[in-house]
C-alpha positions in Angstrom: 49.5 -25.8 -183.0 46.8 -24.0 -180.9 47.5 -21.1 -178.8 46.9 -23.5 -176.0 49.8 -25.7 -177.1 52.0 -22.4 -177.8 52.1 -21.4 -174.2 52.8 -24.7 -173.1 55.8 -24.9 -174.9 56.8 -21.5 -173.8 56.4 -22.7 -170.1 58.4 -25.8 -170.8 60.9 -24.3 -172.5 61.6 -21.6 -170.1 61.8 -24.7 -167.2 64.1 -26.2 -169.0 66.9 -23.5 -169.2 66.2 -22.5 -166.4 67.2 -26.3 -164.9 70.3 -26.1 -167.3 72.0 -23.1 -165.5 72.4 -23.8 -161.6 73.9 -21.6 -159.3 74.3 -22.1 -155.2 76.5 -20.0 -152.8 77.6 -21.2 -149.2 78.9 -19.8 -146.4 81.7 -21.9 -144.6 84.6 -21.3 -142.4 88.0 -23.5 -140.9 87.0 -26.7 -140.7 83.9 -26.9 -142.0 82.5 -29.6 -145.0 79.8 -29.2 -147.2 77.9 -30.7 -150.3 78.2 -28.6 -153.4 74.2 -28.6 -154.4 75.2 -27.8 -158.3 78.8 -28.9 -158.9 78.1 -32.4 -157.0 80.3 -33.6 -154.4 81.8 -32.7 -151.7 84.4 -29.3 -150.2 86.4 -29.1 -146.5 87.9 -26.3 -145.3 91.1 -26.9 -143.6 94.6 -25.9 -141.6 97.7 -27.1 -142.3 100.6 -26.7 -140.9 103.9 -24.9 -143.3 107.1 -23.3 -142.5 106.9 -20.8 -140.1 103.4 -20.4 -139.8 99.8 -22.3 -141.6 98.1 -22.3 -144.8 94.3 -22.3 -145.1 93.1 -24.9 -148.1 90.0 -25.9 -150.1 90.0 -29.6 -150.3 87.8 -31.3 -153.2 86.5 -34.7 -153.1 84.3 -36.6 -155.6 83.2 -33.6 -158.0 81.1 -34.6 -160.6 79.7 -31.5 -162.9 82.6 -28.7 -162.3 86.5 -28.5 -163.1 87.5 -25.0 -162.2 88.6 -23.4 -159.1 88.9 -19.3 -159.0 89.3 -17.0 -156.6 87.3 -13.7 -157.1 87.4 -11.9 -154.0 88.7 -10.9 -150.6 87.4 -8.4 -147.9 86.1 -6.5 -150.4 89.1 -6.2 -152.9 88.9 -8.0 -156.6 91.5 -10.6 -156.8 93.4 -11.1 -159.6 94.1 -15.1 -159.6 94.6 -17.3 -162.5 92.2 -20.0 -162.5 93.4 -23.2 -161.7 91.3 -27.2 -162.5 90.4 -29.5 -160.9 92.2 -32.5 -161.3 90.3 -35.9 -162.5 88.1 -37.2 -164.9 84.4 -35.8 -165.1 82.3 -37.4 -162.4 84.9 -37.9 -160.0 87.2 -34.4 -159.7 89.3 -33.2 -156.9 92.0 -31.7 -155.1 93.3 -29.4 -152.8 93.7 -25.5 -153.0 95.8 -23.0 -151.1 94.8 -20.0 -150.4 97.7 -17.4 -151.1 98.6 -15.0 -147.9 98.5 -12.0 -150.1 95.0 -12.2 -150.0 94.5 -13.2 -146.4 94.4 -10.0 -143.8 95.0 -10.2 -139.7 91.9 -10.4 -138.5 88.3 -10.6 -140.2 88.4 -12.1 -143.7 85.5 -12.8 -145.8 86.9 -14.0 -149.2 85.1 -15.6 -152.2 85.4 -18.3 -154.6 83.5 -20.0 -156.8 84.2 -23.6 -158.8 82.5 -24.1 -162.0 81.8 -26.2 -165.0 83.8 -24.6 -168.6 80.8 -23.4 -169.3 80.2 -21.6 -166.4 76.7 -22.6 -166.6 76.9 -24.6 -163.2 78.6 -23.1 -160.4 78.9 -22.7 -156.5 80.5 -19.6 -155.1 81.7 -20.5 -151.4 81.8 -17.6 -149.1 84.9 -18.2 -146.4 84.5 -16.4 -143.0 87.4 -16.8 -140.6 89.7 -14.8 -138.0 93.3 -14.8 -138.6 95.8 -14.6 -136.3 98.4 -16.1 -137.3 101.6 -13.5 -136.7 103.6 -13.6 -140.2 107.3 -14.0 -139.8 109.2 -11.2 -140.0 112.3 -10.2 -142.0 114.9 -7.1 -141.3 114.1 -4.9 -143.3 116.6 -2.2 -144.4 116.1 2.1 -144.6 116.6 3.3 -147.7 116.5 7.2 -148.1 113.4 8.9 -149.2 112.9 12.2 -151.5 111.7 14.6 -149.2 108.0 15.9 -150.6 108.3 19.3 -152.4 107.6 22.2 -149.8 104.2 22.9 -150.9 103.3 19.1 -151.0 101.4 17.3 -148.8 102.9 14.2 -148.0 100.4 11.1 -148.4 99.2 9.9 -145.4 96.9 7.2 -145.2 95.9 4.6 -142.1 92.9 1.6 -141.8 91.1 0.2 -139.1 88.4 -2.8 -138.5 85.8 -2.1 -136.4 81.7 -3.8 -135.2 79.2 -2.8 -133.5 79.9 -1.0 -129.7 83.5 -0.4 -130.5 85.7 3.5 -130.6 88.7 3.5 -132.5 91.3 6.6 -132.7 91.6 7.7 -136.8 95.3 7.1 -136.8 95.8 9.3 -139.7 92.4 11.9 -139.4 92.8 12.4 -136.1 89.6 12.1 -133.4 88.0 9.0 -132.8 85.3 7.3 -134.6 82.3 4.7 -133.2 80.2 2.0 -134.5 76.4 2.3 -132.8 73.2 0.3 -133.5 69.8 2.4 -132.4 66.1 1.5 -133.2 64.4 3.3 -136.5 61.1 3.3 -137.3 58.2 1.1 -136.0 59.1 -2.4 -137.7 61.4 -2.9 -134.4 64.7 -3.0 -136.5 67.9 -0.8 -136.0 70.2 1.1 -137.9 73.8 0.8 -138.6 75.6 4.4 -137.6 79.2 5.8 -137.6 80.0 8.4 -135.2 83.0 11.2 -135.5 83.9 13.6 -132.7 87.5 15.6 -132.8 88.3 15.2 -136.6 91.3 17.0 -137.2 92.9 16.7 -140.9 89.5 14.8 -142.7 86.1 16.4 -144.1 85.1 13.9 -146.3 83.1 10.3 -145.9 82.4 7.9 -148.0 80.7 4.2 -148.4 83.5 2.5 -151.0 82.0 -1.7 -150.9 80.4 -4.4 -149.4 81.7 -7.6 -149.7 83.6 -6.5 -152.3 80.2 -5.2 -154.3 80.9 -1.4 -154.9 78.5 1.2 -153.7 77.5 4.4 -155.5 77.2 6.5 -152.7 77.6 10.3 -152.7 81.1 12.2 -150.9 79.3 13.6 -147.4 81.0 16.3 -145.3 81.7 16.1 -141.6 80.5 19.4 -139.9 82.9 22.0 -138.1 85.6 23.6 -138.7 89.3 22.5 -139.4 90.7 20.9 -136.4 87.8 19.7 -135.0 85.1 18.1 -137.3 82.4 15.4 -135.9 78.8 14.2 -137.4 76.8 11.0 -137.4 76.6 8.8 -140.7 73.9 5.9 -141.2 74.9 2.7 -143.5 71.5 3.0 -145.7 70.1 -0.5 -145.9 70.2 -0.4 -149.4 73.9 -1.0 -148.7 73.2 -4.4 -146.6 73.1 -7.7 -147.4 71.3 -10.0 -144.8 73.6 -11.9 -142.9 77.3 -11.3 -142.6 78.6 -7.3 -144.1 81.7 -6.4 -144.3 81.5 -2.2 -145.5 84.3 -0.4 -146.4 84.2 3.5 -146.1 86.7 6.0 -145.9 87.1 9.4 -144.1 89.7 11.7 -145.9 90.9 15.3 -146.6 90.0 17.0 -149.5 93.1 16.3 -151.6 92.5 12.8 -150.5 95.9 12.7 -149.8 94.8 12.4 -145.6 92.5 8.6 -145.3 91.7 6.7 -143.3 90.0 3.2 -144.4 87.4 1.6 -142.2 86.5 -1.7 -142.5 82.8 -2.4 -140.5 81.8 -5.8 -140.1 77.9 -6.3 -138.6 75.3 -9.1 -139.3 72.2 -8.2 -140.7 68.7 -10.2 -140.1 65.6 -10.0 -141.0 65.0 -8.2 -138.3 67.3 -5.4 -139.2 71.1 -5.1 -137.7 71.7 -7.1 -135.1 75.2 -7.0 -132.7 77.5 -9.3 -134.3 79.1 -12.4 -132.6 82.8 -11.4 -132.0 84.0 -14.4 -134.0 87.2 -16.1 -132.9 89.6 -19.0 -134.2 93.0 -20.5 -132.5 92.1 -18.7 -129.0 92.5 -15.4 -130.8 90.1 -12.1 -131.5 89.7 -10.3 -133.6 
């Protein structure tokens, strides 16, 4: 074989496992149907009624290369969920899913899953983006007496929040108030992602933790000022930003850590740099 003949077989080679692992990733939310590009057939997002309250559900239909269903992830948490199959023969695979509520928050969620063949060679991870409001029902719950901390302890204290772009929250457990701003950098006409601290009275600390659910190795920065009243400005680096939907975790704490306060900041990303995000809504509600 020439050396002509070598690097054609390379080449062809190469396309082929390249075409024998596919991979596609989607972004839906309630109510919403798609095609799955690599597992074939089709996926629905849908409602249902149940008890008390509703239940959010993946519905299969007519899946032809993938039989398992997982859930990997949820507002930037790792979920730890067995992984169920799809039921059927292969070619023609389906059912329907339930999402669990332990890993459904009030509010924003951005959660992950992905369905796959055994192999795992062909896969589609579906990105689920919805609001929910849905009050849980609630149960009396019962005091039970708590050991008092030792005196020279610092009794945890930790709070979280959910803020986007233009809105001013009070730290519940800090103290002071923290804001979400967007302001032009640079000359390519994008903008920048900023959180702002005035009044901090128990934290000194700020960190970038995730992004939809990826973690971030970001260094521990310090708020200036003195104890009581701490402030400073902190920029999401881009790095940190995915185009499209974000949903960053940080936390501002003390220096025994055992002060936090967990902020969750959701903002859409373009091409164009960080844009002000759609509030997004579902069943009349906001988020």
């Amino acid at each position: 074989m020439n050396f002509f003949n070598k690097v054609l077989s390379v080449l062809f080679l190469g396309a082929m496992a390249s075409a024998s692992a596919s991979a596609s990733t989607m972004t839906l939310t309630i109510g919403d149907e798609a095609y799955l590009s690599d597992c074939g057939g089709k996926v629905s997002v849908t409602k249902s009624a149940q008890g008390n309250g509703e239940q959010l559900n993946l519905v299969f239909r007519g899946v032809e290369r993938c039989s398992n269903f997982d859930i990997v992830g949820s507002n930037g948490d790792r979920v730890n969920y067995d992984d169920k199959k799809i039921q059927g023969n292969d070619g023609n695979r389906g059912g329907s899913f339930t999402l669990p509520k332990r890993v459904i928050d009030l509010g924003y969620n951005n959660i992950t899953v992905v369905v796959r063949s055994n192999s795992g060679s062909t896969k589609d991870t579906i990105r689920l983006k919805f609001v929910e409001v849905t009050t849980r029902p609630s149960y009396p719950s019962y005091p039970t007496p708590a050991p008092a901390p030792r005196p020279y302890e610092e009794p945890a204290r930790y709070g979280s929040l959910q803020l986007t772009i233009g809105t001013e929250a009070y730290l519940p457990e800090c103290g002071g108030k923290v804001t979400v701003t967007s302001s032009p950098q640079g000359n390519e006409g994008g903008e920048q992602v900023n959180l702002v601290f005035r009044g901090v009275e128990r934290c000194s600390n700020f960190d970038i933790l995730s992004n939809d659910g990826a973690a971030i190795n970001y260094e521990n920065k310090k708020l200036q000022g003195n104890d009581g009243n701490r402030g400073g400005s902190f920029t999401l680096p881009k790095r940190v930003l995915d185009l499209g939907w974000n949903n960053v975790k940080v936390v501002i704490k003390s220096n025994s850590g055992k002060t936090a306060d967990t902020i969750k900041v959701a903002v859409i990303t373009t091409s164009g740099g960080s844009q002000l995000p759609t509030t997004p809504s579902s069943g009349g509600g906001s988020w």
